[in-house]
C-alpha positions, 0 to 999 in steps of 0.5 A, a space after each residue: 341974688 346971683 351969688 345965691 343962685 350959684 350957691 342954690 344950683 351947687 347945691 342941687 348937683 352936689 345932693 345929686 351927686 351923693 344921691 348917686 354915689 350912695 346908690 346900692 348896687 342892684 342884684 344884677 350888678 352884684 352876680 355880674 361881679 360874682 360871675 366875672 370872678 368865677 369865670 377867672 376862677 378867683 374862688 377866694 374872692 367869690 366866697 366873699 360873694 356869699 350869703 350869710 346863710 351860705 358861709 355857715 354850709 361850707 367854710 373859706 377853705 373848703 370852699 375853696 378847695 372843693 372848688 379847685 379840686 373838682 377843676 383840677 381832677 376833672 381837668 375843666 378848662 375853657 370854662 364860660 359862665 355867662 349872666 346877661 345884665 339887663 338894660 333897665 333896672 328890674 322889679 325885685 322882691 325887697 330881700 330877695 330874687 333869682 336870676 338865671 344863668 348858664 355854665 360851659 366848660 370842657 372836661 377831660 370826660 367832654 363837654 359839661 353845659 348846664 341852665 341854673 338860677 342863682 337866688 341872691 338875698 339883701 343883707 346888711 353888713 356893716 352898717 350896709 346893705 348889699 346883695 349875696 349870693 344864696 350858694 349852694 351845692 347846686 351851683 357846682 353842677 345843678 344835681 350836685 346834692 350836700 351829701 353826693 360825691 362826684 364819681 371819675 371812672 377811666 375806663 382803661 384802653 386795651 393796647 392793640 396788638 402787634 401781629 406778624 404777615 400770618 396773624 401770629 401775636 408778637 406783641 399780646 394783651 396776655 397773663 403773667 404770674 403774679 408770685 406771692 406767699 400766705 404768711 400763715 401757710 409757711 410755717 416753722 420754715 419760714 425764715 429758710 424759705 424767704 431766703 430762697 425765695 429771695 434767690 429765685 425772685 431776685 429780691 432781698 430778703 428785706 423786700 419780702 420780709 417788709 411785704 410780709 410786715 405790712 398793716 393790713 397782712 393777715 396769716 391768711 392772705 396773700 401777699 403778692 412780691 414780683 410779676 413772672 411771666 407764665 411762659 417761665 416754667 423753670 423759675 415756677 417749678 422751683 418757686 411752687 415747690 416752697 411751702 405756702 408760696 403760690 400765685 395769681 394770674 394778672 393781665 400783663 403785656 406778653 411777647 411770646 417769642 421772646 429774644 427774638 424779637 426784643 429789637 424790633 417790637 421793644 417793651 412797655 413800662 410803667 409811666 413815669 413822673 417825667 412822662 406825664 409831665 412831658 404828655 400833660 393833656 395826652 391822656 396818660 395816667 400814673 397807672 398807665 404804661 408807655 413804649 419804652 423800645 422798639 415798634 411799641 415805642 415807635 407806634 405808641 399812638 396806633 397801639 395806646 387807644 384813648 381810655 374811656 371816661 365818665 365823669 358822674 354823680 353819685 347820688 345819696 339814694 344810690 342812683 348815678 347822674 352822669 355829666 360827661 363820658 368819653 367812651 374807650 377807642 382801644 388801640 389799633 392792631 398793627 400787622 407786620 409783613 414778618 414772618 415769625 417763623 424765618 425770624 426765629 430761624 435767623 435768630 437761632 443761626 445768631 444766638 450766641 453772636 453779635 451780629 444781625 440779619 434782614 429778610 427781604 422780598 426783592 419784588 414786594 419789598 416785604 421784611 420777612 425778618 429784621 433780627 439783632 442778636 444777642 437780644 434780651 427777654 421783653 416780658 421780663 423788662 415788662 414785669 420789672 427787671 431786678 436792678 442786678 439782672 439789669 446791670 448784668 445785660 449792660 455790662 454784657 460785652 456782646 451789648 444785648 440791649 444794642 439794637 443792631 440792625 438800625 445802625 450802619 456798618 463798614 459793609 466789606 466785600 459785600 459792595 462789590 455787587 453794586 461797584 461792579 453794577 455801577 462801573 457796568 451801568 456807566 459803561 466805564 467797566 465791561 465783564 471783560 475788563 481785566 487787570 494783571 495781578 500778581 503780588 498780594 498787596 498793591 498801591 497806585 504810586 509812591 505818593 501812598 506812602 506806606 499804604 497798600 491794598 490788600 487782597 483776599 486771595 493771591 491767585 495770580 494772573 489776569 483777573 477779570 471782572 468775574 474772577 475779581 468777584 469769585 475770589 473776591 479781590 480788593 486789588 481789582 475793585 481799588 483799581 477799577 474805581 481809580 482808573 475806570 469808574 472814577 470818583 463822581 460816577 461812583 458816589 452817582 451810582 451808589 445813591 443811585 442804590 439808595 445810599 444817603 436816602 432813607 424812604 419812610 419806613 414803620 421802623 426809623 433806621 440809619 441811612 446808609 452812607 458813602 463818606 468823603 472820597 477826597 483822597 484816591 485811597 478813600 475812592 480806591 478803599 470805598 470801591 470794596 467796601 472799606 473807606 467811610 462807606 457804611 450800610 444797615 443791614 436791611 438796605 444791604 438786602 434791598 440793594 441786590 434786589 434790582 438782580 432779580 426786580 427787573 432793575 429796579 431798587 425795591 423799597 423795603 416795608 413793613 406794615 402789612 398794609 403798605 402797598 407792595 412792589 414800590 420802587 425807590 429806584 428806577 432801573 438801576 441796572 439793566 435786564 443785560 447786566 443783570 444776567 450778567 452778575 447773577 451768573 457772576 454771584 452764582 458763581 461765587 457760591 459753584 466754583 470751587 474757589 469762590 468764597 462762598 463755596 461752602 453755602 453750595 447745597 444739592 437740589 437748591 441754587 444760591 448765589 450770593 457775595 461774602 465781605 469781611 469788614 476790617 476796622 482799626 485805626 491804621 493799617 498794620 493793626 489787627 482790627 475789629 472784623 465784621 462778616 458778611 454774606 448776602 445770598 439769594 435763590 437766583 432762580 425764585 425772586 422772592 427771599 434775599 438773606 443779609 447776615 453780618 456777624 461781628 468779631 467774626 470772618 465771611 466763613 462762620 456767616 457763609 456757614 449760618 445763612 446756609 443752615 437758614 437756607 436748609 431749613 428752609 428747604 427741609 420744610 419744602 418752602 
């Protein structure tokens, strides 16, 4: 009797046991695997998800890659589609229901939500029966009909522009030539002509001639080959006067000052494959273009703006749904406390020579003017620069494409300002420290071996501190530094003047640099200039500025909306000393044998310091020389001009910074 009450209750519970597992799956149970795959985005496994009736719309495959190629265009990401399972079984009709569910997700054109319901309908399959999911169109996006397309539109952002201090257009959205030719108004020269044109535009004939062979080239179209820019009135002259050879305006990028301004404003290109990978999620597209150089590279993010996005249906009947926008924010304009005219003047005073200038205000600290010369032709980098004009820039032993006034430089005898306000300022030199010179070489001891100071000029006699910066002697600063100065309040007093130190600043430059003064001979060279010292060009111009900003090192700036008058640092020479040198460096322009004496000019006073730079590997060799001149109105705190030339003497840049001066003079400024 046992035994069969054992058997009677496994028996029971294995019935309900098959009972249970032979249970179909409910409607809610099926969507709630159908949702969890779309979520993963497992579209392959969805479309087995799919009702009978649904399979013959739309195949696998293209089910698949409709799918994957709306998420990819559109960029869909966190994508939630949520469907909440009922606690208890519901009620359905015996082959069909419908079941509400909702779908977020983030686009590339913003946010897209939407409320649907997904009818699903019993089939049987295999001898069983399961619940599929009746798809539709509708479940991409609820207004997506069969027959409508869905519409990406970008929107581009207009660049924003570079502007100088006066709202002059350095950087521009403008026009350039768009040169073509129509085939059909060539004629029976045709041959003869696209030679020539090949010549003007620096194409191959086999450029032109591919161009003209297209498909879809008609006698009577035109046919379009390079981009110009207007402003090349030479280059149009010659191209216009060939027949059948004419042009369209496009939108391009202008720089309308040209060389002048190619090193500090740079150019933009077109993006690259390695662009948009690098700036995945950016924004960027394969039609946008990028800073290559330059403050356009520096500030691509201020002057870019967002493209405007609408992601939209584009219904059969003709009428539009829109899903998503994301509306344009042009880039932001960026004003420059330049001064395009005086950087043009320093420009024309370099053409020709390697070399660079800066500009300052010493009391606001504005850049009126930060030049590299030679430069080359922006717009022309812009449009596409031919593979040959490109290799003759490289290959240009003046280096056009080396922007010179972000890097540092031995600065020569233009250090000899700031030597001497450090030995004033610690009190280890006064104006009437002196030293008897008379040789025109000089060494501390025998221990220097063969090495020897050499000076400038050989005037001999006693030398104090004002004759040492009149005649600009290399002896006098060699020994002041080693048996006055000495090596540690030197180093002290040139960062003082702000080496090893770069404040922020719109365009990245170099820090200038002392070096290592582990020998007398380096402290003894570095005192005039020499040794491992190096400056750029702009903090040279700020480093003579504490002369006429009541002591204080101006901080240099750029950006028009900078605050003016920062310090970067505090008294570094006092309003004694300071008179005290500007007469010295005033005197270096008045007294006849000054080294500057060729910069002296009627009704209008200068003061300033020359240096030549030598470098070479050991003494006894002719070295690269570097010239320098560093001059100011000691009267009118308000324009420091530094100029360097390479391959070049102080005279020829004494000479160059003088006819900047008188024009400026001539136009009453």
């Amino acid at each position: 009797m046992k035994r069969m009450f054992l058997f009677l209750v496994g028996f029971i519970f294995f019935a309900v046991f098959v009972a249970g597992c032979s249970k179909e799956p409910t409607p809610e149970e099926r969507f709630s695997q159908y949702v969890k795959l779309w979520n993963d985005q497992k579209f392959e496994e969805m479309y087995g998800y799919l009702s009978e009736e649904a399979k013959g719309t739309i195949s696998k495959e293209e089910f698949v890659n409709r799918y994957n190629k709306i998420y990819k265009d559109l960029e869909i990401n966190k994508l939630k589609v949520s469907y909440k399972q009922p606690e208890e079984e519901q009620e359905h009709k015996e082959d069909q229901t419908s079941l509400p569910f909702s779908a977020k997700m983030e686009s590339v054109g913003g946010p897209i939500a939407f409320d649907h319901e997904a009818t699903l309908v019993k089939e049987e399959r295999d001898k069983e029966s399961n619940w599929y999911v009746d798809w539709d169109t509708t479940f991409i996006f609820p207004e997506l009909g069969s027959g409508d397309k869905i519409s990406f539109q970008n929107v581009k952002a207009e660049r924003g522009a570079i502007l100088d201090r006066e709202g002059n257009g350095l950087a521009i959205n403008g026009t350039a030539l768009q040169i073509g030719v129509v085939p059909g108004e060539m004629g029976e020269q045709k041959d003869q002509i696209i030679k020539k044109l090949a010549g003007m535009l620096d194409m191959s004939e086999e450029q032109i001639n591919k161009a003209l062979n297209a498909s879809w080239v008609k006698p009577e179209h035109f046919v379009p080959l390079k981009k110009i820019s207007r402003t090349d009135e030479a280059l149009q002259e010659k191209v216009f006067a060939l027949a059948g050879v004419t042009s369209q305006q496009v939108g391009a990028r202008e720089y309308p000052y040209g060389e002048s301004l190619s090193h500090l404003l740079g150019y933009i290109g077109p993006v690259t494959a390695d662009d948009l990978e690098k700036l995945e999620g950016k924004g960027y597209s394969s039609t946008d273009f990028i800073g290559r150089r330059g403050l356009e590279q520096v500030l691509e993010e201020q002057l870019k703006g967002t493209n405007g996005i609408k992601i939209s249906i584009k219904k059969e009947n003709g009428t539009e749904k829109v899903l998503a926008e994301k509306p344009v924010v042009n880039g932001k304009d960026i004003k420059l406390t330049i001064d395009v005219v005086m950087q043009e003047q320093l420009y024309d005073q370099l053409k020709g020579k390697a070399g660079t200038s800066a500009a300052l205000n010493p009391t606001t600290g504005e850049t009126l003017a930060l030049v590299s010369s030679p430069g080359f032709d922006p717009n022309e980098m812009t449009l596409g620069i031919s593979q040959n004009k490109r290799k003759l820039l490289e290959e240009n032993p003046l280096q056009p494409f080396l922007n010179r006034f972000k890097l540092t430089y031995a600065p020569g005898s233009v250090l000899k300002a700031v030597t001497a306000a450090i030995g004033l300022e610690s009190g280890k030199l006064t104006p009437k420290t002196a030293y008897e010179i008379n040789t025109k070489q000089w060494q501390k001891d025998a221990s220097w071996g063969n090495y020897k100071v050499t000076r400038y000029s050989d005037i001999k006699g006693n030398i104090d501190l004002e004759k040492a910066l009149i005649y600009s002697d290399n002896i006098y600063f060699a020994r002041a530094a080693l048996e006055k100065i000495g090596a540690d309040t030197f180093a002290e007093g040139l960062k003082k003047f702000g080496f090893e130190d770069q404040p922020e600043y719109l365009y990245p430059m170099e820090p200038s640099q002392i070096g290592k003064m582990e020998s007398e001979i380096s402290l003894a060279d570095s005192a005039y200039g020499q040794g491992q010292v190096e400056m750029n060009v702009l903090h040279l111009a700020a480093a003579y500025s504490p002369l006429m900003n009541k002591g204080n090192l101006i901080k240099p700036i750029l950006g028009i909306e900078d605050q003016q008058g920062q310090v970067w640092n505090e008294n570094v020479i006092t309003p004694e000393n300071s008179a005290t040198l500007n007469k010295m460096l005033t005197k270096v322009v008045t007294d006849p044998r000054g080294t500057a004496h060729s910069a002296m000019m009627a009704n209008y006073p200068l003061a300033g310091k020359t240096g030549t730079a030598e470098i070479k590997q050991k003494q006894g060799e002719k070295g690269k020389e570097l010239g320098w001149f560093v001059a100011y109105n000691p009267q009118s705190a308000d324009l420091i001009v530094s100029m360097m030339i390479e391959n070049s003497g102080s005279k020829d840049v004494v000479t160059r910074v003088k006819a900047f001066y008188q024009l400026r003079q001539q136009s009453g400024l």
